[in-house]
N, C-alpha and C positions, 0 to 999 in steps of 0.2 A: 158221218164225215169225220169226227172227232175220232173214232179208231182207225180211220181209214190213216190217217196224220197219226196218229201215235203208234200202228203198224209200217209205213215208211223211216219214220225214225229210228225204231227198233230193227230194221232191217240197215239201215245207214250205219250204225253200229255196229253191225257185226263187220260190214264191208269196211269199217276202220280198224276193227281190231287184226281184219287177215293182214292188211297194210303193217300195221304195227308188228306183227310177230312175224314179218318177212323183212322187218328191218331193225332186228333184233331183239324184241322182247319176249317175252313169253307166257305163259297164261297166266302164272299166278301173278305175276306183276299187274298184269292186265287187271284181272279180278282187283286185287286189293287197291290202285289206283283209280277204277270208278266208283268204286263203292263207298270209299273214303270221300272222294267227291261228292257224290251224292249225297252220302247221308249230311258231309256239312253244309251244302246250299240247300237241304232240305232243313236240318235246322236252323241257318238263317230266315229262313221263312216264316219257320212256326216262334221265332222270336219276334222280325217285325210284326205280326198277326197277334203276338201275346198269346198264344195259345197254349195252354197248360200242360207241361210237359210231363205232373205227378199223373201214376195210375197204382190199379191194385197188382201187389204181385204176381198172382195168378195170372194177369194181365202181361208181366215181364216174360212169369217162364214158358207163357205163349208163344208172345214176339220171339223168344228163344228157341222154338221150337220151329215156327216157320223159318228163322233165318237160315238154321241150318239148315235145310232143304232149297231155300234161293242157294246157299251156296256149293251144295252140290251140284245143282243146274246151271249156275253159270260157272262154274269149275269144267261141267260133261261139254257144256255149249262149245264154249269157246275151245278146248280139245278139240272139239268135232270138226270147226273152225279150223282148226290150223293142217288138219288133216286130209281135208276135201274141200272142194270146192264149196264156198259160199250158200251157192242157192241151193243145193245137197243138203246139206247139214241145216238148214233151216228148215226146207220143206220136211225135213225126217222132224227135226222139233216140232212143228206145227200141228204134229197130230194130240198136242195134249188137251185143245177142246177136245176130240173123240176121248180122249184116256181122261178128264173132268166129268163126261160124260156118265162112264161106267165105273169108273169111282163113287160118284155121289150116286149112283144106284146101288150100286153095293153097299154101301153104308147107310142103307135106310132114307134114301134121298129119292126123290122122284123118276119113275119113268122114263127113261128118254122118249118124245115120242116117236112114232111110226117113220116120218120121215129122214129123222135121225138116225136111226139105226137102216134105214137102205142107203143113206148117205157111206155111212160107216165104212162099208166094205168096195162100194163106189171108190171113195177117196182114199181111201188104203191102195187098191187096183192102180188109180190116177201116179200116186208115188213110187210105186214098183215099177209104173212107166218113165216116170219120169228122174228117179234114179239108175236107170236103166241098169236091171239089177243079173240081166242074162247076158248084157255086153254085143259088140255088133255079130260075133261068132258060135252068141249060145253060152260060152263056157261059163254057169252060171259060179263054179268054182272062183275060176282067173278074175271074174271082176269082183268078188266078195274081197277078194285078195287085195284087193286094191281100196272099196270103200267100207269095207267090211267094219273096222275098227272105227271110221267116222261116223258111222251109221249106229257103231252100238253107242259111242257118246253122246250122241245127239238124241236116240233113244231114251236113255238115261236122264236128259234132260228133260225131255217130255213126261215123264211120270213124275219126277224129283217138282218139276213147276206144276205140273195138277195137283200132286198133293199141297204144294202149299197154297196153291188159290182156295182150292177145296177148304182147308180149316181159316184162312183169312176169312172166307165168307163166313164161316161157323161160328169161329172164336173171334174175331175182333169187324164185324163188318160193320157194328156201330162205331165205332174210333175213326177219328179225322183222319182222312187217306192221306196228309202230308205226316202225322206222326203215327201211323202203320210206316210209313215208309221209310222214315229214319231210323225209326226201330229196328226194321228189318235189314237194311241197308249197313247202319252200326254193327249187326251181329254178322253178317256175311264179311267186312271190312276186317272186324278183330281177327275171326277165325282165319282167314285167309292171310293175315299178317303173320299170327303164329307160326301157320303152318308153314308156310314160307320162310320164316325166319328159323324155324325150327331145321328145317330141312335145307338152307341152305340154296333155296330157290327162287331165288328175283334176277331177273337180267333187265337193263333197262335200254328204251333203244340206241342205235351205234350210228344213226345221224340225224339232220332235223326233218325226215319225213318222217321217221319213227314216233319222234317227241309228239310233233301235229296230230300225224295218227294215234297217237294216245291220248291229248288233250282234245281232239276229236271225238272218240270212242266212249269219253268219262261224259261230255256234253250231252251226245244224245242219246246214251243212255239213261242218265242221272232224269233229262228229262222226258225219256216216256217210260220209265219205271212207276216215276213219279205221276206222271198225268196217267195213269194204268190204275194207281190205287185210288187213284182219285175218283176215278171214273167208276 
């Protein structure tokens, strides 16, 4: 029940961020205003709790390493987001249990078992349906034309967030899920700020549905990111 609630929220967020970048923002804004969020009502938390925020370095250039991969993912997401429809660009992310799957096999991880893998090509099948990737004429050409480029972000998304679940479970799945989550949260924020700034790339939104939709977008994300590592 508890993911079924932290998969609705995570879905409610992206449906505020199309809101948001249709009324003017754009992804790196996007990025770097939840993540900023996040990660500081996530360390408001782990201050009231008193939770110890020293670790070993090894420990940092971890968090370092998974962030950068959150922020590849939600850099690919949310592109994919503003490119196609909604439930398109999610259902294409949603294949990174299958891609967690055969990652943690490949890397000396368990089996998937039996069922799993007929699932695999089942629910691959189900998304080609459901992206409807031949279009009502066939032309599987004319419609790649159209989702092609949301498909490969949101792609991109899905292996960018299996790899980093994959080594969060590896490398920190002892560490308290609220500072995993700041940690990584912090590191996707900075980077995203840089890059943004560097580049010259923030737009914020041009009326107050934009704004809601962004103070919208930072809420329920920040909280099922957070109840994600938690969990």
């Amino acid at each position: 029940a508890l993911l079924l609630v932290i998969a609705t929220v995570f879905g409610s967020n992206h449906i505020a961020a199309r809101v948001a970048f249709e009324h003017g923002t754009n992804v790196t804004t996007a990025v770097t205003v939840r993540s900023f969020g996040t990660a500081l009502f996530v360390l408001f938390l782990l201050l009231v709790n008193r939770i110890p925020l020293g670790m070993p370095n090894a420990t940092r250039g971890r968090a370092l390493v998974i962030g950068a991969l959150l922020t590849v993912q939600s850099y690919c997401l949310y592109s994919a987001v503003a490119r196609i429809p909604v439930a398109l660009a999610l259902l294409a992310f949603n294949t990174h249990p299958l891609a967690l799957s055969v990652l943690s096999w490949a890397s000396g991880g368990e089996r998937p078992a039996p069922r799993v893998l007929v699932a695999m090509p089942v629910a691959l099948a189900g998304l080609a349906l459901a992206l409807d990737v031949w279009g009502r004429t066939g032309d599987l050409a004319g419609r790649w034309s159209e989702i092609g480029a949301g498909v490969l972000w949101a792609t991109g998304a899905s292996l960018s967030f299996a790899s980093a679940m994959l080594l969060t479970t590896r490398w920190m799945g002892a560490m308290d899920g609220r500072l995993r989550s700041f940690l990584t949260m912090s590191v996707v924020a900075v980077v995203t700020f840089a890059g943004g700034a560097a580049a010259g790339d923030f737009a914020l939104p041009g009326d107050r549905t934009g704004w809601i939709a962004l103070a919208l977008l930072t809420v329920f994300y920040g909280t099922a990111i957070t109840s994600l590592f938690v969990v």
